[in-house]
KEGU-905833 format. One record per residue: x, y, z of N, C-alpha, C in turn; chain; residue in three letters. Coordinates in steps of 0.05 Angstrom, whole numbers, plus 32768, in hexadecimal, padded with zeros to 4 digits. Example, Ala and Ser with C-alpha at 12.3 -4.5 7.8 and 13.67 -1.06 7.14 Angstrom:
2
n_X_n_Y_n_Z_ca_X_ca_Y_ca_Z_c_X_c_Y_c_Z_c_r
8108_7F8E_809C_80F6_7FA6_809C_8108_7FBE_809C_A_ALA
8101_7FD3_808E_8111_7FEB_808F_8102_8001_809D_A_SER
This chain:
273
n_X_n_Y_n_Z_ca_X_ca_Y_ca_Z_c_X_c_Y_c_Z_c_r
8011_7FE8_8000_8000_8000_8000_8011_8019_8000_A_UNK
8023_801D_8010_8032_802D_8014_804A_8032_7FF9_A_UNK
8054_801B_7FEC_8064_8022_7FD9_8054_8021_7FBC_A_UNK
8037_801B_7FC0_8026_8028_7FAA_8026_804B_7FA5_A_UNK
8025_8054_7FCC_8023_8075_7FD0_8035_8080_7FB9_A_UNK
804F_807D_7FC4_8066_8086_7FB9_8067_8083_7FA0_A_UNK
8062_8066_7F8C_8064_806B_7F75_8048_807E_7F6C_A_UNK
8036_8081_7F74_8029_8097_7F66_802B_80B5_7F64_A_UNK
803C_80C1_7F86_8040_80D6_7F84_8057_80DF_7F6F_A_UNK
804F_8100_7F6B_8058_8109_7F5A_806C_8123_7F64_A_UNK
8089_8127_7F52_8092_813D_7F64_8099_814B_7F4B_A_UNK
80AA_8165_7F50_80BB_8173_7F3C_80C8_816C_7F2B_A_UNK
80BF_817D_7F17_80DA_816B_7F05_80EF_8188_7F05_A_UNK
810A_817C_7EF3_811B_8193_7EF5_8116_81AA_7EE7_A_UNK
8105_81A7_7ECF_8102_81C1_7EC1_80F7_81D5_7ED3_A_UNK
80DF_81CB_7EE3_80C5_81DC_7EF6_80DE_81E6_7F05_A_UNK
80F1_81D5_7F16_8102_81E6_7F2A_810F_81FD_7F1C_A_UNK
811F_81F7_7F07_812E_820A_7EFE_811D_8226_7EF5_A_UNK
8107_8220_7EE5_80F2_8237_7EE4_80ED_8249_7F09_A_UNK
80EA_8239_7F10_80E2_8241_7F32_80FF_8254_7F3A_A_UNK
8115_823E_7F3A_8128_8254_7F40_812B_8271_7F34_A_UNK
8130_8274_7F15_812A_828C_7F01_811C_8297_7F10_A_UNK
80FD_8296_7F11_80EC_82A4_7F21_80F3_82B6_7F30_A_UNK
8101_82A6_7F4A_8104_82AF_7F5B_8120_82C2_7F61_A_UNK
8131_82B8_7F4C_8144_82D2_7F48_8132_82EB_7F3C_A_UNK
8128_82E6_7F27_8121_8305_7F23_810E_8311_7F36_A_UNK
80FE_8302_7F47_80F4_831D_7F5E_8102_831F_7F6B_A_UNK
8117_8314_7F71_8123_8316_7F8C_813C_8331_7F83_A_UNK
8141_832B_7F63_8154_8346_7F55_8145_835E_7F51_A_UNK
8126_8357_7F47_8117_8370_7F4B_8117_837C_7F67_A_UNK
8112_8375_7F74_810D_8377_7F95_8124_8386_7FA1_A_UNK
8142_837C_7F98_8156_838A_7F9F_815D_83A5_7F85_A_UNK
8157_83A4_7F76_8157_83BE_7F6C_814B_83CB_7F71_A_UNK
812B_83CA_7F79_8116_83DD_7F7C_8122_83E3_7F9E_A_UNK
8133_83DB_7FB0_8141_83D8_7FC3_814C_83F5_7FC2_A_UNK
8160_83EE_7FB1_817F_83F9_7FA9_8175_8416_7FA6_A_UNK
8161_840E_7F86_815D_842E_7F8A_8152_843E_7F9D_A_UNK
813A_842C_7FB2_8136_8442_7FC4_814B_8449_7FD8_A_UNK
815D_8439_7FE3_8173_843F_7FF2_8181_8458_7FE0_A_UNK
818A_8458_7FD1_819E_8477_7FBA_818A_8487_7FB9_A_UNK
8170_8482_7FBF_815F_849B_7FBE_815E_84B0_7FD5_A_UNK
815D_8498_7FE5_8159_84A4_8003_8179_84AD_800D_A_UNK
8186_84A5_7FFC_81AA_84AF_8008_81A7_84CA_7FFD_A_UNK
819C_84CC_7FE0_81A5_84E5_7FCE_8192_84FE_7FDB_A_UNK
8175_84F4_7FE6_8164_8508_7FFB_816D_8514_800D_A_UNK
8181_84F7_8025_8191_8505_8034_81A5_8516_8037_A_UNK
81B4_851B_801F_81C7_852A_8016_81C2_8547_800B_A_UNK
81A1_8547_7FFD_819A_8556_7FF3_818C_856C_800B_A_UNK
8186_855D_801C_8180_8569_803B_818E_857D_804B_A_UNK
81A9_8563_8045_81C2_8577_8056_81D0_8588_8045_A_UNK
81C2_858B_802C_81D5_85A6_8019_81BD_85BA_801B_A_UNK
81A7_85B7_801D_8188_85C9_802B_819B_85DA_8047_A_UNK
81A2_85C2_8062_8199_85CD_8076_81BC_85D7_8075_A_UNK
81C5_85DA_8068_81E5_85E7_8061_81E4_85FE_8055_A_UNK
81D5_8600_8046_81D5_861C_8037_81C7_8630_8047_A_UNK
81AB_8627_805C_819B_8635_8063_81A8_863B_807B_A_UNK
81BE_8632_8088_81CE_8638_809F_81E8_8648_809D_A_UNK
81EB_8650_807B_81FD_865C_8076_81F2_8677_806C_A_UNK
81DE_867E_8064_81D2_8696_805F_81C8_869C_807B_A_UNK
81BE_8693_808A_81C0_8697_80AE_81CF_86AA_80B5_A_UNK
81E8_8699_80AE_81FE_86A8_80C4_8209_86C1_80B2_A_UNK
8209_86C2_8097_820F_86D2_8082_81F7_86EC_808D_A_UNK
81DE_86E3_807D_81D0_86F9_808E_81D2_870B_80A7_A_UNK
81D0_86F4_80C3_81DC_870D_80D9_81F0_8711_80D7_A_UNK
8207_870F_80D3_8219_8723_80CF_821F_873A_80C1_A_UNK
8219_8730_80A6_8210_8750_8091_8203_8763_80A0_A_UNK
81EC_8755_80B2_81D9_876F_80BB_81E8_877B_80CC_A_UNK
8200_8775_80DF_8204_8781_80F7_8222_878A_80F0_A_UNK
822B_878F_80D1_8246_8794_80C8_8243_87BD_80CA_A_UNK
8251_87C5_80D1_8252_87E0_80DC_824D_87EA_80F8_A_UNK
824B_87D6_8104_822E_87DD_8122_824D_87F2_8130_A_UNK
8242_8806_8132_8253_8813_814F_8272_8818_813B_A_UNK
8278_880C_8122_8293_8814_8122_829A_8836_8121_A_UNK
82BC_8830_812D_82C4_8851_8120_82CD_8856_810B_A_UNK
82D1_886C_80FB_82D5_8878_80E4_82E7_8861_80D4_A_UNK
82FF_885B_80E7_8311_8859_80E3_8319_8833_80CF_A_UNK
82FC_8824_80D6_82FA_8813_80CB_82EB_880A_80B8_A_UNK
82EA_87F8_80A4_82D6_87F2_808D_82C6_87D8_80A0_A_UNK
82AB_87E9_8098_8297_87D3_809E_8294_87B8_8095_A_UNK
829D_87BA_8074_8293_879E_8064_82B5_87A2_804C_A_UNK
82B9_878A_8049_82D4_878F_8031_82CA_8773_801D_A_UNK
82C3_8783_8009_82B9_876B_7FF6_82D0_8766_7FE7_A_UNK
82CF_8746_7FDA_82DE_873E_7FC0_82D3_8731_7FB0_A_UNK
82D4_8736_7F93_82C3_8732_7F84_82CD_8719_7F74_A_UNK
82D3_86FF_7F7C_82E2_86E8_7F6E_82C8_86D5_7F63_A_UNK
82D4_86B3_7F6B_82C7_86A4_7F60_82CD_8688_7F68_A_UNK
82C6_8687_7F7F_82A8_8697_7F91_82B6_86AF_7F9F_A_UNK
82A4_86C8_7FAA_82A6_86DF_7FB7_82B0_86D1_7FDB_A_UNK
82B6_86ED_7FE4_82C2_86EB_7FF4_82B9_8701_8001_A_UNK
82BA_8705_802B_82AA_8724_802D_82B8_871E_804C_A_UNK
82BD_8733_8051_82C7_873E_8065_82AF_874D_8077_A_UNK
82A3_874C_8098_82A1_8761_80A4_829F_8768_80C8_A_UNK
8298_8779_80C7_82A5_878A_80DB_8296_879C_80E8_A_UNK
8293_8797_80FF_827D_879D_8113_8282_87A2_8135_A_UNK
827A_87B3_8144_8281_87AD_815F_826A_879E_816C_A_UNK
826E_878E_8178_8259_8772_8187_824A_8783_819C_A_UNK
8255_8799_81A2_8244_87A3_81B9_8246_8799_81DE_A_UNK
825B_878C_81D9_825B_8783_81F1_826E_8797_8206_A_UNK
827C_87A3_81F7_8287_87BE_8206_8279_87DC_8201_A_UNK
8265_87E7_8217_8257_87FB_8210_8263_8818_821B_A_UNK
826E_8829_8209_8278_8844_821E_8295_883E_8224_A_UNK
82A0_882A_8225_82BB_882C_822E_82D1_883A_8223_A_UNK
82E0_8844_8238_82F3_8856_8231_830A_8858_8245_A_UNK
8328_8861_8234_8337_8859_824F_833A_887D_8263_A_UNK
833A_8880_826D_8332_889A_8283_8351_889E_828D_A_UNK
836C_889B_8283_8382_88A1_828B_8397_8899_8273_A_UNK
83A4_88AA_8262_83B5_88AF_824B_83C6_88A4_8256_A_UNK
83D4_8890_8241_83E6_887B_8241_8400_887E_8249_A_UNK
840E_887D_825D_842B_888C_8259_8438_887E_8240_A_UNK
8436_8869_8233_844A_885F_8222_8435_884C_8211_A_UNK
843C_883F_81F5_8429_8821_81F4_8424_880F_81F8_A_UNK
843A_880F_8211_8439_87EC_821E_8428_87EB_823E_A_UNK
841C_880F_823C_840E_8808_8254_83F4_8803_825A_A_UNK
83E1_87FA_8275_83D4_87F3_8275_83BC_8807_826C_A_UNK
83A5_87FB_8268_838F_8809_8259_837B_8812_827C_A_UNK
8376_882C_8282_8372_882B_829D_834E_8832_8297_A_UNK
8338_8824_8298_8324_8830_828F_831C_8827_82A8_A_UNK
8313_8841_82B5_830B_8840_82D2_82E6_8845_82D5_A_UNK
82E0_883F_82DE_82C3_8841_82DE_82AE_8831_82CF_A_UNK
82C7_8828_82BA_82AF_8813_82A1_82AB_87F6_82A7_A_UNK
8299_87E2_8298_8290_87D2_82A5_82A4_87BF_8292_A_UNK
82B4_87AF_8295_82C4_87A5_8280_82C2_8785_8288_A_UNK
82A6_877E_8293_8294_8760_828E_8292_8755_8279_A_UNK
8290_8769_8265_828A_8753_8246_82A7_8749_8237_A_UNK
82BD_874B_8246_82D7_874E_822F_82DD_873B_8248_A_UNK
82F2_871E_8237_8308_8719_824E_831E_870C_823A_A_UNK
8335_8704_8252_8350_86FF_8253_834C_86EC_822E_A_UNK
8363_8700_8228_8360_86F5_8207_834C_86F9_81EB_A_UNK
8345_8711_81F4_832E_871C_81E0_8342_8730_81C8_A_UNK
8338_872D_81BE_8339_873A_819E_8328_875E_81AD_A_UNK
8340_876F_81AF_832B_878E_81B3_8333_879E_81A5_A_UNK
8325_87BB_81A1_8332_87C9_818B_833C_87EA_819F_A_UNK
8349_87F4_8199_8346_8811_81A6_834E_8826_8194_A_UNK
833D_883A_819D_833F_884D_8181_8331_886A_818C_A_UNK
834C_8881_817F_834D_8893_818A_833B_88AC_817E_A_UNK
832A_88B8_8184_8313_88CB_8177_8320_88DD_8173_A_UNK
8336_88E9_817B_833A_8903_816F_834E_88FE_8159_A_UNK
835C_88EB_8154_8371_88E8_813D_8365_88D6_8134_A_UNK
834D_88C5_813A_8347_88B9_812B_8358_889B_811B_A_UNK
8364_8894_812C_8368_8879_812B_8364_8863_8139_A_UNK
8372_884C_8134_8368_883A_814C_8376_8821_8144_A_UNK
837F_8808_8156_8382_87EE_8142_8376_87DE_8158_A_UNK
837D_87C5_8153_836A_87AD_816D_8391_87A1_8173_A_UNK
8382_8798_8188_8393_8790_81A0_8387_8773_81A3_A_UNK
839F_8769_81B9_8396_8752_81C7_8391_8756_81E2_A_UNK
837D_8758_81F4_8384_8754_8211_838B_873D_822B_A_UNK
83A3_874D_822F_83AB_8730_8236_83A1_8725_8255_A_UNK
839A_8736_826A_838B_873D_827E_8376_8753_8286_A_UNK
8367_8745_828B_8351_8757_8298_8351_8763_82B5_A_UNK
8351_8770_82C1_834A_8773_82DC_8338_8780_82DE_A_UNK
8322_8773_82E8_8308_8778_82EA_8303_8789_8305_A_UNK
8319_8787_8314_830A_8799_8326_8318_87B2_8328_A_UNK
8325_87BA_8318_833B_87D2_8310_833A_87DD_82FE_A_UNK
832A_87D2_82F1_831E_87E7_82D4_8331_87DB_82C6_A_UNK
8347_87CF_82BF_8368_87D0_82B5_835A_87AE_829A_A_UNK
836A_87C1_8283_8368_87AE_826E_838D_87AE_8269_A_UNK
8397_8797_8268_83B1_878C_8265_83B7_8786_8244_A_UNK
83C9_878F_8243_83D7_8784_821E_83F5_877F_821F_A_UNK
83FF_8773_822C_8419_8766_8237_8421_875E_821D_A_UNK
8415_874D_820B_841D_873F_81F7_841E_8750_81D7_A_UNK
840B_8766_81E0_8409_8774_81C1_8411_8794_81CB_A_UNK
8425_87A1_81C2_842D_87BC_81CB_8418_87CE_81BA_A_UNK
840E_87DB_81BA_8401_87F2_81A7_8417_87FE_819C_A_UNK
8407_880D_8185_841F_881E_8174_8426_8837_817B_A_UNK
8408_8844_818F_8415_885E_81A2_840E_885C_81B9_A_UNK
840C_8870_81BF_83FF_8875_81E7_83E5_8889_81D6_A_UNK
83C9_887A_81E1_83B9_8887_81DE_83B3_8892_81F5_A_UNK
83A2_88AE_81EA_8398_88C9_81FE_8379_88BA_8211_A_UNK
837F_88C7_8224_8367_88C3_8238_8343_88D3_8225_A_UNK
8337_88B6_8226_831F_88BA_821A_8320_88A4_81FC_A_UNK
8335_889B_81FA_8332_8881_81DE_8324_886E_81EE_A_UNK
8319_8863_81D2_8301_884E_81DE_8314_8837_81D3_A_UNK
82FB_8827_81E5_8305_880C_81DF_82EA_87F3_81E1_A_UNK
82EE_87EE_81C0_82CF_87E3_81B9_82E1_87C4_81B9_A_UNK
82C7_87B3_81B1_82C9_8798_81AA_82C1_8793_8190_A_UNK
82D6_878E_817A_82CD_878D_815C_82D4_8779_815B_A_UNK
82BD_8768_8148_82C2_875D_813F_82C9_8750_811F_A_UNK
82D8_874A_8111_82DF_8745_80F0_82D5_8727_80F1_A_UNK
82CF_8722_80DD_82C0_870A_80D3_82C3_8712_80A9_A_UNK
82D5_86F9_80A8_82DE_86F1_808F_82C8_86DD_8089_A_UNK
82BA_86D5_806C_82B2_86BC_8065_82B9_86B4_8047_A_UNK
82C6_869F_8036_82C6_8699_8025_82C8_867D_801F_A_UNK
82CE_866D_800C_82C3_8657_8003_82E3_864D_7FFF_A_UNK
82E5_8638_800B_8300_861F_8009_82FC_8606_7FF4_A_UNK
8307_860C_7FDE_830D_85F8_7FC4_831F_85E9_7FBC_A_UNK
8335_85F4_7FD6_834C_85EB_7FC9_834D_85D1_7FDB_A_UNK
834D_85DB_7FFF_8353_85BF_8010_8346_85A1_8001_A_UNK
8331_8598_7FF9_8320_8591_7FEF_830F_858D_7FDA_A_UNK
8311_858F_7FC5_830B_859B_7FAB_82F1_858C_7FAB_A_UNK
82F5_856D_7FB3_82D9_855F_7FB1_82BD_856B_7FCE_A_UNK
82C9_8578_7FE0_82BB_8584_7FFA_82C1_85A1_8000_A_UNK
82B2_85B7_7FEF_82B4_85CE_7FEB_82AD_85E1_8005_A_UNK
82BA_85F5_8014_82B4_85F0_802F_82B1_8612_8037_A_UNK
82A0_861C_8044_829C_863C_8047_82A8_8636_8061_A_UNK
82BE_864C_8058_82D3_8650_8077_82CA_8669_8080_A_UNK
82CA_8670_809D_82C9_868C_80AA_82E2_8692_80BD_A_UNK
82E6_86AC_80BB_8303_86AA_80C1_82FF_86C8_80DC_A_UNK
8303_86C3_80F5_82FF_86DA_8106_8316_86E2_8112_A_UNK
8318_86FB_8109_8334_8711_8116_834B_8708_8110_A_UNK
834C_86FB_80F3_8363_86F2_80DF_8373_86E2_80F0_A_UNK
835F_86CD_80FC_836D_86B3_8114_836B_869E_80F0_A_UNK
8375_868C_80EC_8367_8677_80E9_834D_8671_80E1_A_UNK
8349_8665_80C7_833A_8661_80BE_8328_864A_80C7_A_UNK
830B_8651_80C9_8300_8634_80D2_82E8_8630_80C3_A_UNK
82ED_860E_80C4_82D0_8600_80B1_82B7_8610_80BF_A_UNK
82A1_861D_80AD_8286_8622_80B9_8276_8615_80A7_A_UNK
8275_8607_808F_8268_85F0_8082_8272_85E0_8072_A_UNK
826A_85C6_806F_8277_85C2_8050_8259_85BA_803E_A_UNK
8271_85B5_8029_8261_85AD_800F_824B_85D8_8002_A_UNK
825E_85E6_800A_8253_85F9_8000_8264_8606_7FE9_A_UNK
8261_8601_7FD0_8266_85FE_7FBA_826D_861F_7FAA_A_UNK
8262_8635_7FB7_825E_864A_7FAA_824D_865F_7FBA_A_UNK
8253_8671_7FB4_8254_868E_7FCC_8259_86B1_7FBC_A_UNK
8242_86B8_7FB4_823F_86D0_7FA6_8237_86F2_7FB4_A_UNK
823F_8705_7FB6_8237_8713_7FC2_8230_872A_7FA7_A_UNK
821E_873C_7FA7_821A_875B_7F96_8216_876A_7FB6_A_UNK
8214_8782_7FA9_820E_8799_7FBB_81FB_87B0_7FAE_A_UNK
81E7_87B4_7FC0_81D3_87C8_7FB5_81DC_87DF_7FC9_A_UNK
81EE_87F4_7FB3_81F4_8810_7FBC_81D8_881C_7FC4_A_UNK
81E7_883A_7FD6_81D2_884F_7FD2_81C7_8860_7FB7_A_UNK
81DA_8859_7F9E_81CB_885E_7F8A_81B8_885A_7F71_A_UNK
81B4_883A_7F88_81A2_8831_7F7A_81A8_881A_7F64_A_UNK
81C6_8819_7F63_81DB_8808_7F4D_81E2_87EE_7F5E_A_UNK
81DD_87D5_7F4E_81E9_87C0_7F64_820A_87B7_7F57_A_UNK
8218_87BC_7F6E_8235_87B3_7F59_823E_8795_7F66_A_UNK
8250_8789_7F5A_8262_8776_7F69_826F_8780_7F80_A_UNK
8284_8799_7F80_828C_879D_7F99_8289_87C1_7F99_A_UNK
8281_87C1_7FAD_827E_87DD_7FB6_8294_87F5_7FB5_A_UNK
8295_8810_7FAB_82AE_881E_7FA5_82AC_8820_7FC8_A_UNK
8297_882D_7FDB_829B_882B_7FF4_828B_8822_8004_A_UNK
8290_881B_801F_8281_8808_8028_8267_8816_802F_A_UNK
826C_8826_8040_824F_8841_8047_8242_8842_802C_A_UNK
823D_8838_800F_8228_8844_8006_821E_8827_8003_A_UNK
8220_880E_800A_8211_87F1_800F_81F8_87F9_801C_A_UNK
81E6_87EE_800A_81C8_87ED_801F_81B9_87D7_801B_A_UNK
81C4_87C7_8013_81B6_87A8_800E_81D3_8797_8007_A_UNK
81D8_8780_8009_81E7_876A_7FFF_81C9_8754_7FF7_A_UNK
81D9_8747_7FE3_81CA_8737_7FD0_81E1_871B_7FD5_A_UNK
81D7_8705_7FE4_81E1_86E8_7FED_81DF_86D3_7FD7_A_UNK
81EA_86C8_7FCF_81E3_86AF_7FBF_81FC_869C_7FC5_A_UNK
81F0_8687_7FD1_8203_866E_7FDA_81ED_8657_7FD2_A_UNK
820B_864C_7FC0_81FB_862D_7FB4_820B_8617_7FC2_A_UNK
81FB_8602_7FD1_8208_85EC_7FE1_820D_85D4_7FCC_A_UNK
8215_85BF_7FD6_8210_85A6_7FC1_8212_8592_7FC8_A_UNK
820A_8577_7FBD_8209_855A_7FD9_8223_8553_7FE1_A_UNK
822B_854C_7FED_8246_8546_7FF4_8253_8529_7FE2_A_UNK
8241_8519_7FCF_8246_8504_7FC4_8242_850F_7FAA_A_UNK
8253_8506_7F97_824E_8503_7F79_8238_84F4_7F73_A_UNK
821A_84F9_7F62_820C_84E8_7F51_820E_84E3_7F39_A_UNK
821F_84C8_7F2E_8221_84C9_7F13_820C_84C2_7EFF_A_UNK
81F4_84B9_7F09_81DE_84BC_7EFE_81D0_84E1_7EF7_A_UNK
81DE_84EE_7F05_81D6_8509_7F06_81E1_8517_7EF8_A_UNK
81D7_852B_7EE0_81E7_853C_7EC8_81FD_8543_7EDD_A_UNK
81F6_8550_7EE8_8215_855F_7EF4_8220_8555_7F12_A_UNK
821E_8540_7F08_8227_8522_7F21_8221_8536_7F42_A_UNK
821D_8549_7F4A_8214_8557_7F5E_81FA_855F_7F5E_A_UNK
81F5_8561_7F71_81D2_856A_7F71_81D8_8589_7F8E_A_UNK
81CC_859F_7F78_81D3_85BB_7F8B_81BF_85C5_7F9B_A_UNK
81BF_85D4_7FA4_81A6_85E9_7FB8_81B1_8601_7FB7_A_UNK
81A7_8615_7FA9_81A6_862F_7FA9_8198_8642_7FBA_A_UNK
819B_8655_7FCE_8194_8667_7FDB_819C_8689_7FD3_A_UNK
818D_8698_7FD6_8192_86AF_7FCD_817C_86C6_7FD9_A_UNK
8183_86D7_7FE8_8178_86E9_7FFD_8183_8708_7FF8_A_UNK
817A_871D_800B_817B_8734_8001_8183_8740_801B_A_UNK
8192_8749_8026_819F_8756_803C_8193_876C_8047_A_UNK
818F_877B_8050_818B_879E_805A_81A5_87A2_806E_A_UNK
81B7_87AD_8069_81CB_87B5_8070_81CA_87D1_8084_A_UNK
81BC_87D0_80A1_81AB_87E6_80AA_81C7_87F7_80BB_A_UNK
81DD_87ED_80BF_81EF_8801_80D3_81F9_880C_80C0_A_UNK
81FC_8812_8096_820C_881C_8090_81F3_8833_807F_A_UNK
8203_884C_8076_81F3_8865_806D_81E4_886D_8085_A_UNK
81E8_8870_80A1_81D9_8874_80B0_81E9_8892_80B9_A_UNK
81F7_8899_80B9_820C_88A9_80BB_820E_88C3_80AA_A_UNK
């Protein structure tokens, strides 16, 4: 009975397997391509994300600064120093505000002496700051380093940087700050990188993958140029920074995929004067 079973049942033959296997490669190859490409989709989104939230963090910092380039300076400095390359380049120059009124209240005997500003509140500045001091009636000034504070003596120290004179009782002494930004092509040619550079220390990474960096300027006469004959007639800057993914797509005409931003400035501390 039992070896009747057997001879009647029926099983595979090899053609049916081999068909079966075929089969099952091609869904299993469709399956991993329809895979593949969503994985390079979702890489090339992510990329395209972080050249979005790169660009929009670089017109950020571009923007407040433009706006607050002039704040409080004296005569004696340029607010904004444009260069007109490829990509542009921009310089500027502002006092932060954190020193209000100060002044030193006792003429220098020499330039290596101490800065005696008695009565002022000299909380916002410490040991190792970038300061500027600058004299109203001749009208100069340069920045300094301070090398000690004494806070409870009014006394600002420059041990390490001599001045070039003895300034008169009544030069101030602000907190400026310079702020360089331009675009790094060379460290990296494949990772294009917007450097910012403060009080001509050392240059430092503030993004990458930012590809390109344009500035114009809308004078007071109404003319927008590349670079300004002077800085006081700026009343708008015009931004355009293009980011790009950090990966080559060679499926993609221009194997990069970019993000363009482009904004309009009001330049409010300069023509105020």
């Amino acid at each position: 009975m039992m070896k009747k079973y057997f001879d009647n049942a029926e099983g595979f033959t090899l053609i049916e397997l081999l068909i079966a296997a075929l089969l099952s490669t091609i869904v299993v190859g469709a399956a991993l391509k329809v895979y593949l490409v969503q994985q390079k989709h979702l890489v090339v989104q992510e990329q395209i994300s972080d050249a979005q939230q790169g660009v929009r963090s670089c017109m950020d910092e571009l923007t407040a600064k433009i706006m607050m380039a002039g704040h409080n300076l004296p005569p004696a400095l340029t607010p904004i120093i444009a260069s007109n390359a490829n990509p542009d380049s921009i310089q500027l120059i502002y006092d932060n505000g954190t020193l209000e009124n100060v002044q030193i209240e006792h003429a220098m005997a020499n330039p290596s002496a101490d800065l005696q500003c008695d009565g002022h509140d000299l909380s916002g500045v410490n040991d190792g700051d970038w300061l500027y001091i600058y004299d109203p009636t001749a009208k100069t000034g340069e920045f300094f380093i301070a090398s000690q504070i004494q806070y409870s003596s009014n006394i600002i120290q420059h041990s390490t940087m001599v001045l070039s004179k003895s300034y008169p009782l009544g030069s101030k002494i602000l907190k400026i700050v310079m702020m360089k930004y331009y675009i790094d092509r060379t460290t990296d040619a494949a990772h294009p990188k917007l450097m910012s550079v403060y009080m001509n220390q050392a240059a430092q990474r503030y993004a990458d993958n930012i590809s390109d960096l344009q500035f114009r300027y809308l004078l007071s006469s109404g003319v927008t140029a590349d670079v300004p004959p002077q800085a006081n007639m700026v009343r708008e800057v015009i931004i355009r920074i293009t980011a790009r993914t950090d990966k080559a797509d060679n499926a993609f005409a221009v194997n990069y995929r970019t993000r363009t931003l482009e904004t309009q400035v009001r330049v409010r501390n300069l023509g105020i004067r």
